[in-house]
N, C-alpha and C positions, 0 to 999 in steps of 0.2 A: 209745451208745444212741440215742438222738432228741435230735440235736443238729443243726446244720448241714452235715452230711453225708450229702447223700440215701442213701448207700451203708451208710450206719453204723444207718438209720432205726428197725432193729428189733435191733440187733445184741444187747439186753438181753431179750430174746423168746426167746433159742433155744430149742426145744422146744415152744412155745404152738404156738395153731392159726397156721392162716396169719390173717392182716388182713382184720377181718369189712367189713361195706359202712361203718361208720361208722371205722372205721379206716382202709381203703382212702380217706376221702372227707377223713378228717385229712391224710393224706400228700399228697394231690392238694393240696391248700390250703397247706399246709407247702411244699411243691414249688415253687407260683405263686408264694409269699411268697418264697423266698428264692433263687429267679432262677437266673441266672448268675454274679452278680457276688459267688458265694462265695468266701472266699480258700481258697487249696487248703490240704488239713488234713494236719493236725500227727499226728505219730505217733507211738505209746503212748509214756506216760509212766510212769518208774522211782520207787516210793517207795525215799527214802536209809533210811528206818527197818527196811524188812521186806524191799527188795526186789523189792516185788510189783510187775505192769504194772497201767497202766487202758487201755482202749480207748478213753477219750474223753480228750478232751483236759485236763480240769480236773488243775489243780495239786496237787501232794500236800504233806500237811501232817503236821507232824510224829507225829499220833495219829488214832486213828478217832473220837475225841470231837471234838479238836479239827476234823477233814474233816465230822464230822456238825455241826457248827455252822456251819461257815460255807454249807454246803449249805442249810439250814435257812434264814438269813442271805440266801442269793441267791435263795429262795423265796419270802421275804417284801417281797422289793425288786419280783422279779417280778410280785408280784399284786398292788402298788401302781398296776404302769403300765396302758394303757390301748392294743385296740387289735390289731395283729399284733405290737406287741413284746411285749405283756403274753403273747398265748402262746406267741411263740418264745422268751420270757424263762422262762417255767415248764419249758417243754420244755430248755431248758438246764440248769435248774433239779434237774428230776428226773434227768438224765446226772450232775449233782453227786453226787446222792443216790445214784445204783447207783452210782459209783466208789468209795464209802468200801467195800463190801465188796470190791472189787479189790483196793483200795490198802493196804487192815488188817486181811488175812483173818486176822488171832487175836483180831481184837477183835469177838466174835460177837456182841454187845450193839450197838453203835454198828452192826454193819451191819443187824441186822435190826430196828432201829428206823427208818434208813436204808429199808430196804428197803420198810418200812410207810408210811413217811412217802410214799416215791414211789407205792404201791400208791395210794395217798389222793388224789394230784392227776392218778395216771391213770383212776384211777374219773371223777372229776369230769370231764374232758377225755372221756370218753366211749371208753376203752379198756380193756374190760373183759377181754378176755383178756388183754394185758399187764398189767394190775393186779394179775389172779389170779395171773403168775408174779412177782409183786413179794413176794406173800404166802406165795406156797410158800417163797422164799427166805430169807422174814421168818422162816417155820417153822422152814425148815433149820436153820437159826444160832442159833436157840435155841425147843425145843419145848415146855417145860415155862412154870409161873407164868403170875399175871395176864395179863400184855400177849401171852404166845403164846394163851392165851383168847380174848383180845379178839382175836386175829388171825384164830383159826380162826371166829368167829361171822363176823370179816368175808368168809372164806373162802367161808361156807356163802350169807351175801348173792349174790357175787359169781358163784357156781354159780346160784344159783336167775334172777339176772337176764341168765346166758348163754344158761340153757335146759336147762339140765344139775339135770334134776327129782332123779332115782336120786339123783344124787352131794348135792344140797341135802339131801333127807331124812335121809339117814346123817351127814351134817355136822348138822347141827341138831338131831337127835337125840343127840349125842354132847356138843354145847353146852349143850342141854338140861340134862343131867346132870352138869354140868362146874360144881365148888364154886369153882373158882377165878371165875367170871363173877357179880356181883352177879345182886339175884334178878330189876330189871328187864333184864339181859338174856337172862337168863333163861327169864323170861315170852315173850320175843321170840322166842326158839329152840324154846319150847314150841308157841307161835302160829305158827311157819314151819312146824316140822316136823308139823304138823297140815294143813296144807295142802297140802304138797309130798307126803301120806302118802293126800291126796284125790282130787289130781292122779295117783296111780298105781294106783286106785282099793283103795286100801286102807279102805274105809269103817269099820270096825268099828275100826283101832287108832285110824283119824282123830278117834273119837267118844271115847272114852277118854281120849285127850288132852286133847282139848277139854270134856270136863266136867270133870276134874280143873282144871284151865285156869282153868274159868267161877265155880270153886268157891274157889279157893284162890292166886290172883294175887293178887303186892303190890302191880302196882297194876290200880287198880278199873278202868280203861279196856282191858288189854288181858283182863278179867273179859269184858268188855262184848263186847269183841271175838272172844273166845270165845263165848258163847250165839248172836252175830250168826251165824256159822261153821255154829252146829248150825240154827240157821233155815234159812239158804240149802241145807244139805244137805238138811235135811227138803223144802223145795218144790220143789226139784231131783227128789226120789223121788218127788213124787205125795202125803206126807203129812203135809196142810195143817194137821191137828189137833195132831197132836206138834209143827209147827212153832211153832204158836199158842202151848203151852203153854212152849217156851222161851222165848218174848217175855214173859209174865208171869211167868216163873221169875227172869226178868234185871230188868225191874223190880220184881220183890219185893224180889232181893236187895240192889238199890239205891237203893230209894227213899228211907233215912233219908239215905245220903251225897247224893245227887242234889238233895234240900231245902234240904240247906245254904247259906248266905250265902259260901261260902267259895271257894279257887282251883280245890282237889281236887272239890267241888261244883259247878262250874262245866263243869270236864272232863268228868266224867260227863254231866254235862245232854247236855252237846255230843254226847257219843258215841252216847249214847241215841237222840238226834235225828237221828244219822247211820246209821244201824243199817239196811242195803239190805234185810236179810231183810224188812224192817217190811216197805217198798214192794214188796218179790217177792211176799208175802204176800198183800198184797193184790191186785195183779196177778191173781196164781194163780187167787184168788179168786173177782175178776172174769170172769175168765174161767170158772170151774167152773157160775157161774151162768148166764152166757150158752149153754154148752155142755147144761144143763139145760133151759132154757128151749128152746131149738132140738126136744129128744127126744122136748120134749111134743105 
């Protein structure tokens, strides 16, 4: 995969796009970093257990638990260091990770926990389309329960921050309604796919959501975040009035939490305070008046 072998760099990509500019600008940098003075690479390695190859060079261990551990193990050693070994250390790291499903293809748990786990430090590393094929993979190996949940919500992230709108909304909306995900992530799949359903200008299911959303979230911030959603939509249309009135709809319905001395009171205050529609609002406004005053 992305180890020290320029040649091997994408080799756990097959199928992604090609290498966007922040990917292309990784490899350049990987490239500089590890020179000439690489030792020439070693060639796949045989697990005695299953038989399987890996393409990379990391050593095979007697189980996919036990391969997901140590992979794990040399991830954590990695992100200790500091520097270009800290990311050519992670970058080796994640090559651990994608070997265990080469190396253990019957142990479909270990690899697609594997597979998440790499999905995780290529997000962070800023490679979102092989991250996305860390996750398909995660899917593959096992689709069902909690943690394939939690894979697909991160799935439908990982779409929405490629640019890939269509494919966000239909993910999100499918998390949305997916009992296996607690209900704040829930809320979050409710809240994307309201956006991602604005962004194609689907206004009317976008509004349904999101008052449902503003109405009935566990928790009160992404409540908040919802009415913020229908402001910006209303002043985006030109209607400042139904804007206005979800601003005090949202502060009515949380003015007793908001008051509070407490953490959850705290949060809200905050979000309240944060709330763009407020300033678009007025904006808008500003300007409605000035454009009045001009007519006269």
């Amino acid at each position: 995969m992305i180890g020290l072998r320029a040649a091997d760099m994408w080799s756990a990509c097959r199928g992604a796009r090609p290498p966007g500019p922040a990917s292309a600008a990784l490899l350049a940098a990987l490239m500089a970093f590890t020179g000439s003075s690489q030792s020439p690479s070693q060639g796949p390695r045989r697990c005695e257990l299953c038989g399987a190859t890996s393409s990379s060079s990391t050593t095979p261990l007697a189980d996919g638990a036990a391969q997901l551990r140590a992979a794990q193990q040399q991830l954590e050693r990695a992100r200790a260091l500091e520097g270009r070994s800290r990311l050519l250390g992670r970058l080796r790291a994640v090559d651990a990770l994608h070997a265990v499903g080469e190396l253990h293809q019957g142990d479909s748990a270990s690899a697609a926990a594997a597979a998440a786990a790499a999905a995780g430090e290529l997000r962070a590393l800023g490679l979102l389309d092989e991250a996305a094929v860390e996750i398909a993979r995660a899917l593959d190996a096992v689709a069902v329960g909690p943690s394939a949940a939690r894979w697909r919500l991160e799935l439908a992230d990982l779409q929405r921050r490629r640019g890939e709108v269509r494919s966000a909304a239909a993910t999100y909306a499918a998390c949305a309604q997916d009992r296996e995900l607690d209900e704040g992530d829930r809320d979050h799949a409710r809240l994307w796919s309201a956006r991602m359903s604005l962004a194609l200008g689907r206004g009317e299911e976008a509004e349904r959501v999101l008052v449902a959303l503003a109405h009935d979230a566990r928790d009160p911030v992404y409540s908040v975040r919802a009415f913020d959603e229908l402001v910006l939509a209303d002043v985006a249309a030109g209607d400042l009035g139904r804007a206005a009135g979800w601003i005090d709809a949202c502060h009515h319905h949380h003015q007793a939490v908001a008051a509070r001395d407490t953490p959850s009171g705290d949060r809200v205050r905050r979000a309240l305070m944060r709330m763009r529609g407020v300033v678009e609002l007025r904006c808008a406004a500003f300007d409605a008046r000035l454009r009045d005053s001009d007519d006269r």
